[in-house]
The first five atom37 places (N, CA, C, CB, O) and aatype in JSON, in Angstrom:
{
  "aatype": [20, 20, 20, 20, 20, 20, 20, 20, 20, 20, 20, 20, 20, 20, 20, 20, 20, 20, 20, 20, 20, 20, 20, 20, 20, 20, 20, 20, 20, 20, 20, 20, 20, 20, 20, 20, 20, 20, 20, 20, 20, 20, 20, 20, 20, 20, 20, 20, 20, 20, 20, 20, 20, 20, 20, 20, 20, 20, 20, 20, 20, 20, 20, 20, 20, 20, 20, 20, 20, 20, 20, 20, 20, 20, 20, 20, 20, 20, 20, 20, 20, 20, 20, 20, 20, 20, 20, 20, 20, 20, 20, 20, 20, 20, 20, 20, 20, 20, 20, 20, 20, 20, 20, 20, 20, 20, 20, 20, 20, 20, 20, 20, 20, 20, 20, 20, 20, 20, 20, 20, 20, 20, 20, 20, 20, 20, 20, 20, 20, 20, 20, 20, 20, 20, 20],
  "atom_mask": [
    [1, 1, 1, 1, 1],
    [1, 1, 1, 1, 1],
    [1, 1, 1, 1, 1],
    [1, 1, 1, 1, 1],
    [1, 1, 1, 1, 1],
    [1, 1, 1, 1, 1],
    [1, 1, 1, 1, 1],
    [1, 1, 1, 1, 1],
    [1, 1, 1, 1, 1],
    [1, 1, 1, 1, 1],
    [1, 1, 1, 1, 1],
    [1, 1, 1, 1, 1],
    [1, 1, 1, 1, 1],
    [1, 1, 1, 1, 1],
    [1, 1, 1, 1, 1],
    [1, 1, 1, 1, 1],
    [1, 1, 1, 1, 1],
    [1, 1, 1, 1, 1],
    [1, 1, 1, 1, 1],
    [1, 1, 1, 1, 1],
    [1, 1, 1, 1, 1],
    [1, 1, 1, 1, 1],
    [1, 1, 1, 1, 1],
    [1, 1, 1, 1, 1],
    [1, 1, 1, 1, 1],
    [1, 1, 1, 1, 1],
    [1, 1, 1, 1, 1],
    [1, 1, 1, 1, 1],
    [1, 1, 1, 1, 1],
    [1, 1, 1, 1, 1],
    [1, 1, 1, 1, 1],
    [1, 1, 1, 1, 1],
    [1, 1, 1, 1, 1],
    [1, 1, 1, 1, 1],
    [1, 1, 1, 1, 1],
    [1, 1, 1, 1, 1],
    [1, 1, 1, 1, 1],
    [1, 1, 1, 1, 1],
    [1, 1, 1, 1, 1],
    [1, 1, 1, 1, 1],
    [1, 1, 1, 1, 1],
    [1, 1, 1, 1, 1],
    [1, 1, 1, 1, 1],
    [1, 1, 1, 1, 1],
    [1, 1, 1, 1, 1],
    [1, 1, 1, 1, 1],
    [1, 1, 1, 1, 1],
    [1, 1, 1, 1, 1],
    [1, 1, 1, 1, 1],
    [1, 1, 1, 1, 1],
    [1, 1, 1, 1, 1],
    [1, 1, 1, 1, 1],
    [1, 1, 1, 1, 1],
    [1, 1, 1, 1, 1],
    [1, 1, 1, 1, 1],
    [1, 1, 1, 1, 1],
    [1, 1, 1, 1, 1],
    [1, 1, 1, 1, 1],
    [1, 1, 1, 1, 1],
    [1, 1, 1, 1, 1],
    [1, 1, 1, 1, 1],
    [1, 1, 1, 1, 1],
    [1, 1, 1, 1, 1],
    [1, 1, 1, 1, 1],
    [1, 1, 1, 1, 1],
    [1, 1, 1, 1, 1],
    [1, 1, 1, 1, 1],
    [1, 1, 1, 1, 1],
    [1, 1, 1, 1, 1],
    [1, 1, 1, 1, 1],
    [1, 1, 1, 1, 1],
    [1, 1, 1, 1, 1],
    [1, 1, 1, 1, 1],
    [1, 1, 1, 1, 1],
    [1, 1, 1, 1, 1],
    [1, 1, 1, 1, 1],
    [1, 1, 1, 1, 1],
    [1, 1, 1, 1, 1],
    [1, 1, 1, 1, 1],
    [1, 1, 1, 1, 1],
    [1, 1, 1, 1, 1],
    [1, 1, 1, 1, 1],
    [1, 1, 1, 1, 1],
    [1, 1, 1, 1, 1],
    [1, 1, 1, 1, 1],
    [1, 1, 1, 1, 1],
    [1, 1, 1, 1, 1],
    [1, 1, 1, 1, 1],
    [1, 1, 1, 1, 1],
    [1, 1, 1, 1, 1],
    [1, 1, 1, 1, 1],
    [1, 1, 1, 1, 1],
    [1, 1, 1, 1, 1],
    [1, 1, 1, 1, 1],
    [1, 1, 1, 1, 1],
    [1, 1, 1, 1, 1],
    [1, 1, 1, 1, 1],
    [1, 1, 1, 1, 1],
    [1, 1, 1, 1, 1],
    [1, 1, 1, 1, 1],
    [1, 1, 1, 1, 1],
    [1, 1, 1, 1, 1],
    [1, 1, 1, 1, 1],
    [1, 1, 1, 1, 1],
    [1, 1, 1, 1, 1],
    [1, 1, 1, 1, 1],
    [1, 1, 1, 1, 1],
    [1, 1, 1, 1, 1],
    [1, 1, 1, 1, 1],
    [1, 1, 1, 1, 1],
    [1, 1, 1, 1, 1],
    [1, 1, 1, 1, 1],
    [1, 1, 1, 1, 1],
    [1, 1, 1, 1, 1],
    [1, 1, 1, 1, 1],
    [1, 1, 1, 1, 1],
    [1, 1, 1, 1, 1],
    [1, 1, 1, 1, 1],
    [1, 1, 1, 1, 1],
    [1, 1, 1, 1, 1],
    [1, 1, 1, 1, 1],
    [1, 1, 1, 1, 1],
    [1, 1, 1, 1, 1],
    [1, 1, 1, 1, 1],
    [1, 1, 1, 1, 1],
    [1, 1, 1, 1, 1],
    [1, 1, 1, 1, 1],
    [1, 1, 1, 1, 1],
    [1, 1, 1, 1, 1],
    [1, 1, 1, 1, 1],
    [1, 1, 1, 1, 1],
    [1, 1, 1, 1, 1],
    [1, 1, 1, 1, 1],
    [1, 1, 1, 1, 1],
    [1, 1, 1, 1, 1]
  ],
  "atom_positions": [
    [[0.84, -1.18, 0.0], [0.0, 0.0, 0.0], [0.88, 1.24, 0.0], [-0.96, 0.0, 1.22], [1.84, 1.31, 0.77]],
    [[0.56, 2.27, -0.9], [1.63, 3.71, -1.01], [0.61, 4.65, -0.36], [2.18, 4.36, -2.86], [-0.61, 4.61, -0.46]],
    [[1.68, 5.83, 0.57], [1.05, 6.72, 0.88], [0.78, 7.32, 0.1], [1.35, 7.23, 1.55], [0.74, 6.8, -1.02]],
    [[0.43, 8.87, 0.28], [0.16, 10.13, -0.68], [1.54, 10.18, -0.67], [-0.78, 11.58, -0.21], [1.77, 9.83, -1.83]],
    [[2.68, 10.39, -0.13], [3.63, 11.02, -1.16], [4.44, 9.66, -1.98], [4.83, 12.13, -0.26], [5.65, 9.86, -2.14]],
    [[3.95, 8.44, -2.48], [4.34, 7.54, -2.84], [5.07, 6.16, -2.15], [4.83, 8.1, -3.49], [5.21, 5.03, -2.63]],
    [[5.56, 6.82, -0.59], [6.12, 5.74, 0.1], [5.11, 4.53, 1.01], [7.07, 6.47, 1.02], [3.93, 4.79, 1.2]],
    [[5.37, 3.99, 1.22], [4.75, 2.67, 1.85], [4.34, 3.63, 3.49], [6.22, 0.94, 1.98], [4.95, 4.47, 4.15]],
    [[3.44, 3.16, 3.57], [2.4, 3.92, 4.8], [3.47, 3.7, 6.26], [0.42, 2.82, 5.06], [3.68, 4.48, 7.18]],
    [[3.91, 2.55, 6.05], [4.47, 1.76, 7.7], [5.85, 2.43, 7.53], [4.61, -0.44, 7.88], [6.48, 2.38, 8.59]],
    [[6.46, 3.01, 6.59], [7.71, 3.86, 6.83], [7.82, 5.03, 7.5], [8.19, 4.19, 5.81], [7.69, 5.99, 6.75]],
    [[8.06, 5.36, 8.83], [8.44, 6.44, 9.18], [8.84, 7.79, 8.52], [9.14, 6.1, 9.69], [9.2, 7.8, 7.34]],
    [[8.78, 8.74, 9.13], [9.14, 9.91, 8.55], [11.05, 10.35, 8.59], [8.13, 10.99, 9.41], [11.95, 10.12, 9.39]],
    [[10.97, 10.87, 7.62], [12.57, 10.71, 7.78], [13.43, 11.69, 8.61], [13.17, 10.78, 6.42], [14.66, 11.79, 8.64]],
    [[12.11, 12.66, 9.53], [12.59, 13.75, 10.43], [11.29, 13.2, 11.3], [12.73, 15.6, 9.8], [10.11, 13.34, 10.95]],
    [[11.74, 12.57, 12.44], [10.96, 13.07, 13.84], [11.3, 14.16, 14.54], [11.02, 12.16, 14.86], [12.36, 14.77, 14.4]],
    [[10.23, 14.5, 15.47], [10.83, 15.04, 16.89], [10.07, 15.1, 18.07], [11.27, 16.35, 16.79], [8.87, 15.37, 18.01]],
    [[10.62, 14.89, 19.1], [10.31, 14.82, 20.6], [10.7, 15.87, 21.09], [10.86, 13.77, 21.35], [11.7, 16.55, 20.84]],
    [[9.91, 16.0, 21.79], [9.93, 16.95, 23.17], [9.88, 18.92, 22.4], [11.98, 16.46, 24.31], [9.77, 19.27, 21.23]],
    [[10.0, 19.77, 23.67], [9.49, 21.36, 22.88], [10.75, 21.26, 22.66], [8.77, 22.97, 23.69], [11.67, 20.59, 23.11]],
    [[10.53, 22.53, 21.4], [11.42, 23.45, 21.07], [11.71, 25.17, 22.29], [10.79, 23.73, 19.49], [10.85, 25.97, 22.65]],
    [[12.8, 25.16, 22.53], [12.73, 26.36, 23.21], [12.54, 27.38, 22.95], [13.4, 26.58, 23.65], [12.44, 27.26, 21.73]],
    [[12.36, 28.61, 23.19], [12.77, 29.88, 22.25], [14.28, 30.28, 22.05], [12.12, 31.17, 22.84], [15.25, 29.86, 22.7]],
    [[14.27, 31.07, 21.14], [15.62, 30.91, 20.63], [15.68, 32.09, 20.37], [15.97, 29.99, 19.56], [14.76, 32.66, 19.79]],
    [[17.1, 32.87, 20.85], [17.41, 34.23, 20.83], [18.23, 34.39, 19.2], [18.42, 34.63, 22.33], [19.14, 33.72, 18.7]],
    [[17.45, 35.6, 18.67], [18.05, 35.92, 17.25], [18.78, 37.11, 16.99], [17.08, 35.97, 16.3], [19.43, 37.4, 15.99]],
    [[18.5, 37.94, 18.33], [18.92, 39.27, 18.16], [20.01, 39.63, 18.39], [18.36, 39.99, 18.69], [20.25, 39.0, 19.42]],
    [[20.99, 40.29, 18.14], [22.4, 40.68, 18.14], [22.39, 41.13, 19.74], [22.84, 41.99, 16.91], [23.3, 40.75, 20.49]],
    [[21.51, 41.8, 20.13], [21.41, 42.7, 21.23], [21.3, 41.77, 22.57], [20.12, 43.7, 21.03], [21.88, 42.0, 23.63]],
    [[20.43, 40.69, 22.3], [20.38, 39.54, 23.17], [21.76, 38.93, 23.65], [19.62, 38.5, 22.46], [22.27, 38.68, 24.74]],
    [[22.15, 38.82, 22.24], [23.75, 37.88, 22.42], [24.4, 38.69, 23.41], [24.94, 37.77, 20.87], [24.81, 38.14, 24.43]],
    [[24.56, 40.09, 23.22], [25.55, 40.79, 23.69], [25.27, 40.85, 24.94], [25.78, 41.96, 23.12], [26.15, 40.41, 25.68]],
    [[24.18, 41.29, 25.51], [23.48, 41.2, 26.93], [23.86, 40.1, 27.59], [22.0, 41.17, 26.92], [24.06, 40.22, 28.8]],
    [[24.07, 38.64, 26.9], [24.23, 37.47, 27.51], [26.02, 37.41, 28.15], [23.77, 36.28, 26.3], [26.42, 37.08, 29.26]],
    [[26.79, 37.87, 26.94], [28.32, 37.95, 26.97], [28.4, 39.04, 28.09], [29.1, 38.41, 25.43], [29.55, 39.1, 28.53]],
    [[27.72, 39.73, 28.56], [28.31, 40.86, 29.9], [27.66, 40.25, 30.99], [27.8, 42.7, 29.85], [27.58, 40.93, 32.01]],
    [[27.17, 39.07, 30.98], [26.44, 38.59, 32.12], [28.03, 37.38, 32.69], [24.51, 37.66, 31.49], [29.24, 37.38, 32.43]],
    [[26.87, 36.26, 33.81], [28.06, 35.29, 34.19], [28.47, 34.35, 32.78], [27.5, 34.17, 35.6], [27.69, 34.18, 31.85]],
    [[29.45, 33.97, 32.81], [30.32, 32.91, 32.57], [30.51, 32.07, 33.04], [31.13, 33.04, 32.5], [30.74, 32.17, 34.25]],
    [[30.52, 30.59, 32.39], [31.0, 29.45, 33.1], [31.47, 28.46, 31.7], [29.67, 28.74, 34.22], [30.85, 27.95, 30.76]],
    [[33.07, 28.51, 32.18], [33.56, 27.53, 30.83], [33.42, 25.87, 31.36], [35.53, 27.91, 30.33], [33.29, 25.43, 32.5]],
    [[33.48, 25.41, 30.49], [33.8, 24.01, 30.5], [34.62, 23.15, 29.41], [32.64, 23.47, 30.59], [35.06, 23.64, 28.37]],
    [[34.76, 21.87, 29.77], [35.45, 21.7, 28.41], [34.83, 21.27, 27.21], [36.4, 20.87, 28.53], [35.6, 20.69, 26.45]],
    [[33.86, 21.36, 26.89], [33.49, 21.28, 25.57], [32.81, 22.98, 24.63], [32.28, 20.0, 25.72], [32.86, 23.46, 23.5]],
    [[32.24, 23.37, 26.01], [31.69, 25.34, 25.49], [31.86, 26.03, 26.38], [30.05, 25.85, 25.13], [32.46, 25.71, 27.4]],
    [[31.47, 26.86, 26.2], [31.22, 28.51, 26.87], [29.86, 28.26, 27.33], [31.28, 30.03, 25.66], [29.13, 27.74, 26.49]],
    [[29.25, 28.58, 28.69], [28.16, 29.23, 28.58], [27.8, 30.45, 29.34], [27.37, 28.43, 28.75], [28.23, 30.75, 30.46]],
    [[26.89, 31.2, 28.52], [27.03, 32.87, 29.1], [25.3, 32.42, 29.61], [27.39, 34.68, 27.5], [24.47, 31.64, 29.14]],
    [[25.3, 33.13, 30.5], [23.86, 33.11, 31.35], [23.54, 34.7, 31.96], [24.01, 31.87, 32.83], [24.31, 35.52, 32.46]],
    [[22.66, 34.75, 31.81], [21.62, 36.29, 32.31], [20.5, 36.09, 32.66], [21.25, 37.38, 31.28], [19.84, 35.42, 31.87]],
    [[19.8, 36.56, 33.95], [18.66, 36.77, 34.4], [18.21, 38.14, 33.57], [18.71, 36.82, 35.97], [18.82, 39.2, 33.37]],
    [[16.97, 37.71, 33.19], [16.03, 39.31, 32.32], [15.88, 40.2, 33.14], [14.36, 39.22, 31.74], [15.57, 39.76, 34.25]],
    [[15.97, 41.22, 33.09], [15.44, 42.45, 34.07], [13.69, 42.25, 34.21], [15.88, 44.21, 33.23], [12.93, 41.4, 33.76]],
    [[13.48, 43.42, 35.04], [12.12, 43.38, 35.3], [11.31, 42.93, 34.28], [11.69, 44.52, 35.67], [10.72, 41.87, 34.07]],
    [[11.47, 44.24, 33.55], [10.75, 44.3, 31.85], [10.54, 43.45, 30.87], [11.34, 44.99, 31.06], [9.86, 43.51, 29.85]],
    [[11.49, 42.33, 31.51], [11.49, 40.77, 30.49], [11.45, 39.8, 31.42], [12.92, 40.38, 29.44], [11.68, 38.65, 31.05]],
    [[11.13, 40.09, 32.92], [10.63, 38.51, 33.76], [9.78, 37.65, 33.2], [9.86, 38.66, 35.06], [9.1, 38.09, 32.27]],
    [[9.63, 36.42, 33.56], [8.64, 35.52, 33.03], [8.78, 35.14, 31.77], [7.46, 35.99, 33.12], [9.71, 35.5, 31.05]],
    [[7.87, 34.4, 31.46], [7.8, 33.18, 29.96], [9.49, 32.36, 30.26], [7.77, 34.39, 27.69], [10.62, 32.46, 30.74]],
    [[8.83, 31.82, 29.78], [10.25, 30.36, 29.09], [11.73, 31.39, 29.32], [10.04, 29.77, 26.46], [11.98, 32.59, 29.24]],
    [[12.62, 29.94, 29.72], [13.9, 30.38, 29.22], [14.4, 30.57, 28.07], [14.6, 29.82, 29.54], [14.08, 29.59, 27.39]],
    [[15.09, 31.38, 27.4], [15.88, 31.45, 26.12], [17.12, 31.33, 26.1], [15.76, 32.48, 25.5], [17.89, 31.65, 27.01]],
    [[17.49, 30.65, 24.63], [18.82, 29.59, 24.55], [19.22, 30.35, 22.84], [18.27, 27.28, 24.59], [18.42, 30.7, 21.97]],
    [[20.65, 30.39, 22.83], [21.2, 31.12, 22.07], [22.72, 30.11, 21.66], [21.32, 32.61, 22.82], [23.44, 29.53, 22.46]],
    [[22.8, 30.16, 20.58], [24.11, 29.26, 20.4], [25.41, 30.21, 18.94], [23.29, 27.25, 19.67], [25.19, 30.73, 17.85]],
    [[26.49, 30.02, 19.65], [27.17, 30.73, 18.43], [28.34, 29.39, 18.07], [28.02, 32.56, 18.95], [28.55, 28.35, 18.7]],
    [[28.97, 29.91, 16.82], [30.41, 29.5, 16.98], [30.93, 30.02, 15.95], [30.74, 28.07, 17.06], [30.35, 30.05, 14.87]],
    [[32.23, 30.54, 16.18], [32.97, 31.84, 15.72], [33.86, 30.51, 14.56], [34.13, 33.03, 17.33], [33.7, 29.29, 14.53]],
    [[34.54, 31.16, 13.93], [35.38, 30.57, 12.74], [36.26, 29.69, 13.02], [36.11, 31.46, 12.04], [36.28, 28.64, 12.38]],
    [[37.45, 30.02, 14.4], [37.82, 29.19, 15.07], [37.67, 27.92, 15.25], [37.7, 29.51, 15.69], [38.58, 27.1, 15.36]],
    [[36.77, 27.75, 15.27], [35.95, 26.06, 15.98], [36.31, 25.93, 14.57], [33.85, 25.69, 16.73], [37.33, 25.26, 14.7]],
    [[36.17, 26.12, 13.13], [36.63, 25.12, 11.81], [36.1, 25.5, 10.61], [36.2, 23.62, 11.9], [36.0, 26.72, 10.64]],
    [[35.71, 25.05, 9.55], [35.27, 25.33, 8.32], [33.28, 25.18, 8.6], [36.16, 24.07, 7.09], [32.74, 24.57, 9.52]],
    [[32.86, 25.64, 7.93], [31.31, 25.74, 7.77], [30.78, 23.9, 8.1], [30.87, 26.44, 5.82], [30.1, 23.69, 9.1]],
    [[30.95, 23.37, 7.68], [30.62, 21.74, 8.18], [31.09, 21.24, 9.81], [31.58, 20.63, 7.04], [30.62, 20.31, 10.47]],
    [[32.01, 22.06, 10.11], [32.36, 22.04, 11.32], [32.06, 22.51, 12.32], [33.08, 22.19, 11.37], [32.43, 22.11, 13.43]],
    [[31.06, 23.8, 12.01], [30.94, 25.17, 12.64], [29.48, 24.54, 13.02], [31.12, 26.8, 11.58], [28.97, 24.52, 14.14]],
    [[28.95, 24.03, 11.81], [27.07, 23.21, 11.98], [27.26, 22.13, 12.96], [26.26, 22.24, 10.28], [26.57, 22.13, 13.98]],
    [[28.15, 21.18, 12.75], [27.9, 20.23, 13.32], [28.11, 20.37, 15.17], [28.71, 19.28, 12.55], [27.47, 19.78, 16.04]],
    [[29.07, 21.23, 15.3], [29.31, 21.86, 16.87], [27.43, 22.28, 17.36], [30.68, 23.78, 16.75], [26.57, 21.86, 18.14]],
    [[27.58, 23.16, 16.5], [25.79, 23.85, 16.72], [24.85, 22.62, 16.63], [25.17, 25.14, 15.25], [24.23, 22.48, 17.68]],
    [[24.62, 21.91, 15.91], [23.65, 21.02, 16.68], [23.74, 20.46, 17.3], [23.12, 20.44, 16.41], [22.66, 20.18, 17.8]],
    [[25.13, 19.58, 18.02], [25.6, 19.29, 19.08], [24.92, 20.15, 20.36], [26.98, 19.42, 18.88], [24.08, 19.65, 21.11]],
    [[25.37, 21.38, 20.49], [24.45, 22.56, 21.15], [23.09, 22.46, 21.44], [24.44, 23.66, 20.38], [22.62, 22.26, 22.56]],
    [[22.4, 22.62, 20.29], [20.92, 22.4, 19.94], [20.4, 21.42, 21.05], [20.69, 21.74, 18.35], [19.69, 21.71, 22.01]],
    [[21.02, 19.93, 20.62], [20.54, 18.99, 21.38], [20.64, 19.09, 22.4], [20.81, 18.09, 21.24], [19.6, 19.32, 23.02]],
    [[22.0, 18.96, 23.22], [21.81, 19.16, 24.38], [21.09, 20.1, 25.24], [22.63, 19.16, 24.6], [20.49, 19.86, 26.29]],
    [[21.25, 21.35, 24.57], [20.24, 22.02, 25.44], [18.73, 21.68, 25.1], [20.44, 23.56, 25.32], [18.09, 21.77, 26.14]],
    [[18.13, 21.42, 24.33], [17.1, 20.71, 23.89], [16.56, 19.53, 25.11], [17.62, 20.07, 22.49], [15.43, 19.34, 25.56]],
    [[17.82, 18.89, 25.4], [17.55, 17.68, 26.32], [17.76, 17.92, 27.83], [18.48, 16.51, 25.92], [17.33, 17.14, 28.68]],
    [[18.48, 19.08, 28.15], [18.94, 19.55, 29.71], [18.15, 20.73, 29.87], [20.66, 19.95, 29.98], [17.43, 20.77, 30.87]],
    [[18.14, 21.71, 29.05], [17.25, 23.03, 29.67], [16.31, 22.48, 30.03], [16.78, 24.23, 28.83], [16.14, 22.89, 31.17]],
    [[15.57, 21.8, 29.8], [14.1, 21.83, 30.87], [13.96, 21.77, 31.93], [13.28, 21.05, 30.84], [13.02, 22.24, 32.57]],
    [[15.02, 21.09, 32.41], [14.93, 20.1, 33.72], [15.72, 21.08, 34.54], [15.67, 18.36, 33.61], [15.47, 21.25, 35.73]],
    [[16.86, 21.83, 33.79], [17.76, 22.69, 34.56], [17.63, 24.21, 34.11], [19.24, 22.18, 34.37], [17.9, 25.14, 34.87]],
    [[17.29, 24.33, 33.14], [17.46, 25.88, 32.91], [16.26, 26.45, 34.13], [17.03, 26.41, 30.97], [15.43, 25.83, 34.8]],
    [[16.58, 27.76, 34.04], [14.94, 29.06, 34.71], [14.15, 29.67, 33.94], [15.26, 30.52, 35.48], [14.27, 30.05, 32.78]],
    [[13.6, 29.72, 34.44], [12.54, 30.69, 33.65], [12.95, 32.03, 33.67], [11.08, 30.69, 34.25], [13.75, 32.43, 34.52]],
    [[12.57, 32.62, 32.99], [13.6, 34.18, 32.68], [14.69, 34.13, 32.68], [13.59, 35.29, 33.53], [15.21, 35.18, 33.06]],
    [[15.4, 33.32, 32.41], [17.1, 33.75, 32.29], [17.17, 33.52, 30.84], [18.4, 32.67, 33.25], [16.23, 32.89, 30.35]],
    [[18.5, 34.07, 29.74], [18.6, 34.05, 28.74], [20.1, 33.27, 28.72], [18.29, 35.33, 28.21], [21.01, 33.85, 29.32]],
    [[20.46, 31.74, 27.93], [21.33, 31.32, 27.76], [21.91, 31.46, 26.36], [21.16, 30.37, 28.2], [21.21, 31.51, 25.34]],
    [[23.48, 31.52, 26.39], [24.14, 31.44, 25.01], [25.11, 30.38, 25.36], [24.86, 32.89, 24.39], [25.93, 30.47, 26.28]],
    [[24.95, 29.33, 24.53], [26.46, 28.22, 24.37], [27.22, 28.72, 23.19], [26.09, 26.34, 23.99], [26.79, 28.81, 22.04]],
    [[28.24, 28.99, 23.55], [29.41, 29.33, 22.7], [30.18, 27.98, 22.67], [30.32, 30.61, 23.28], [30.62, 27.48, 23.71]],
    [[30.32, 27.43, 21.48], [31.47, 26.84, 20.22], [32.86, 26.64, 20.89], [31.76, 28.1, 18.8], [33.34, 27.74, 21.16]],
    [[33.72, 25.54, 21.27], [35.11, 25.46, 21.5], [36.05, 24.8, 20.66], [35.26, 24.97, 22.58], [36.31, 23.6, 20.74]],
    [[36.63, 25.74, 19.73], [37.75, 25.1, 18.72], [38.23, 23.57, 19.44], [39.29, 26.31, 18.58], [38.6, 23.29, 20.58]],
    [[38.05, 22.84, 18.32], [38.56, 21.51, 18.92], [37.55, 20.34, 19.66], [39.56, 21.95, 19.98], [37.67, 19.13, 19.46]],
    [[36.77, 20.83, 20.34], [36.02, 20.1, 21.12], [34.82, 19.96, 20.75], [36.01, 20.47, 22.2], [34.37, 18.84, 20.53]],
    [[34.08, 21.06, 20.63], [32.3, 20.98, 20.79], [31.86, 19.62, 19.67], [31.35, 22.88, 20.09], [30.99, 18.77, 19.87]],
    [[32.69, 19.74, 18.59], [32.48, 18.81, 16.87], [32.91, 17.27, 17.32], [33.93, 19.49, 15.24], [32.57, 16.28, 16.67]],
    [[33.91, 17.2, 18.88], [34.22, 15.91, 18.33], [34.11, 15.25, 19.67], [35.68, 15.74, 17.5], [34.31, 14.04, 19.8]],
    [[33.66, 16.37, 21.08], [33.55, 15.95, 22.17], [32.59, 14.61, 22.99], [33.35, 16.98, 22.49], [31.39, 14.87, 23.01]],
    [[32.78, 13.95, 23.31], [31.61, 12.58, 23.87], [30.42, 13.58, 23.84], [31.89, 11.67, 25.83], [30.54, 14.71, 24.29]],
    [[28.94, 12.99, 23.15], [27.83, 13.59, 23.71], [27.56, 13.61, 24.94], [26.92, 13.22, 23.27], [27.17, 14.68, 25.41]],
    [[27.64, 12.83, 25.52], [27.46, 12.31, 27.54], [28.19, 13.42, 28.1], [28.42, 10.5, 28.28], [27.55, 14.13, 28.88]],
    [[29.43, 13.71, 27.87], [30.17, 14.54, 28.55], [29.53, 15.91, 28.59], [31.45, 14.54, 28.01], [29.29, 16.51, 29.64]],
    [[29.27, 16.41, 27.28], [28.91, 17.76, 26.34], [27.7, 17.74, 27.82], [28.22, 17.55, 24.04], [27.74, 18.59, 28.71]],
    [[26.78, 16.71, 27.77], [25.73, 16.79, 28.37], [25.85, 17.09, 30.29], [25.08, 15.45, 27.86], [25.28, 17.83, 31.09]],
    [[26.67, 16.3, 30.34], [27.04, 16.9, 31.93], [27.81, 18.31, 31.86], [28.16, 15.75, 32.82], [27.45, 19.28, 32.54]],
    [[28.66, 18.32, 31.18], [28.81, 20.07, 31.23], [27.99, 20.92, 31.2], [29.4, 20.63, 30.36], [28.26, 22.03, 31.66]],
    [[27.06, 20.72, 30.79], [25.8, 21.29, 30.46], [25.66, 21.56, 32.03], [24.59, 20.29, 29.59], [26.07, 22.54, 32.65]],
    [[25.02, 20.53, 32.47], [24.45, 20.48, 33.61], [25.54, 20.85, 34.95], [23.83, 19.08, 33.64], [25.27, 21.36, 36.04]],
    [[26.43, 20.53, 34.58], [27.52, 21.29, 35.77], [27.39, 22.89, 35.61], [29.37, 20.84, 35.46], [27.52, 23.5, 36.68]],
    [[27.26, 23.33, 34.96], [27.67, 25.0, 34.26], [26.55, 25.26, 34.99], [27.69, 25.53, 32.3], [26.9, 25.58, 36.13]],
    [[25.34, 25.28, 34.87], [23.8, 25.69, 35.22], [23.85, 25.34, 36.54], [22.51, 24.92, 34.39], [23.5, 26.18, 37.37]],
    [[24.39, 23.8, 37.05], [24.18, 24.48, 38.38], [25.7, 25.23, 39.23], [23.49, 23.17, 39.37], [25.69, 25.28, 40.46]],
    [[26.99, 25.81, 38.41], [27.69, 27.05, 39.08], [27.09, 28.18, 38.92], [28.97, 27.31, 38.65], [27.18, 29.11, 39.72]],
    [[26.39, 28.2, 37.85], [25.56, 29.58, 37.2], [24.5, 30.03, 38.42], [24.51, 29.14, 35.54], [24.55, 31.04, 39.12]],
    [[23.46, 28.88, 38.43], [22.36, 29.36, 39.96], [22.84, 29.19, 40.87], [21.06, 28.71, 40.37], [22.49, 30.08, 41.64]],
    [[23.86, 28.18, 41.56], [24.78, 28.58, 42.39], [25.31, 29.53, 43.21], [25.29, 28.48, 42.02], [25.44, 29.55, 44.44]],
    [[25.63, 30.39, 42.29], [25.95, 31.44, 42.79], [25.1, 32.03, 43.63], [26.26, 32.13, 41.99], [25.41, 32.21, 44.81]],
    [[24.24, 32.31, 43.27], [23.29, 33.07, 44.59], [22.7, 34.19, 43.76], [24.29, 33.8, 46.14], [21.75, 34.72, 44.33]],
    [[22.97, 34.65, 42.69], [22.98, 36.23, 42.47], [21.01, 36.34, 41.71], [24.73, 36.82, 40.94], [20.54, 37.43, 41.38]]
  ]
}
């Protein structure tokens, strides 16, 4: 039996997905706000973290990802970033806040070729030095 687009009905789609999508910071102005906030490196990224001011308390956390030229050629630069994607995809929920704005920054060398497991506890180590703190 063929579906409508010609393939056999019992074949899966060739893109799933689980679980939300977060919001996702696009604005130059965001990024920069995030980079004057805390820091916490690790060894696979950067992550920059900011609580919103008054004027932007509440709704969802937002998640922001870069990676500068450094980290490698354009195939290199993507594949770091969805590395990113996912993990925060799979840890912000459970760990991010509500109103704070995150950016994972890209580490030449690492983010493209680092254990996912690891990538993923850094994750989660960083967030909790970040609330940690107290501030």
């Amino acid at each position: 039996m063929q579906g409508p687009l010609g393939r056999g009905t019992e074949t899966p789609p060739a893109v799933s997905f689980c679980g939300t999508l977060p919001v996702i910071l696009t604005k130059r102005a965001d990024f920069l706000r995030a980079a004057q906030a805390r820091r916490q490196g690790t060894p696979g990224f950067l992550l920059q973290a900011r609580k919103r001011g008054d004027d932007e308390v509440g709704g969802p956390h937002r998640v922001g990802f870069t990676c500068s030229k450094k980290v490698g050629n354009a195939v290199t630069r993507n594949r770091a970033k969805r590395r990113l994607r996912e993990i925060a995809r799979a840890v912000l929920p459970a760990h991010g806040r509500a109103g704070w704005d995150y950016v994972l920054v890209g580490r030449p060398g690492a983010t493209a070729t680092r254990d996912f497991a690891a990538l993923m506890e850094d994750l989660r180590r960083a967030l909790g030095q970040i609330h940690g703190s107290g501030r």
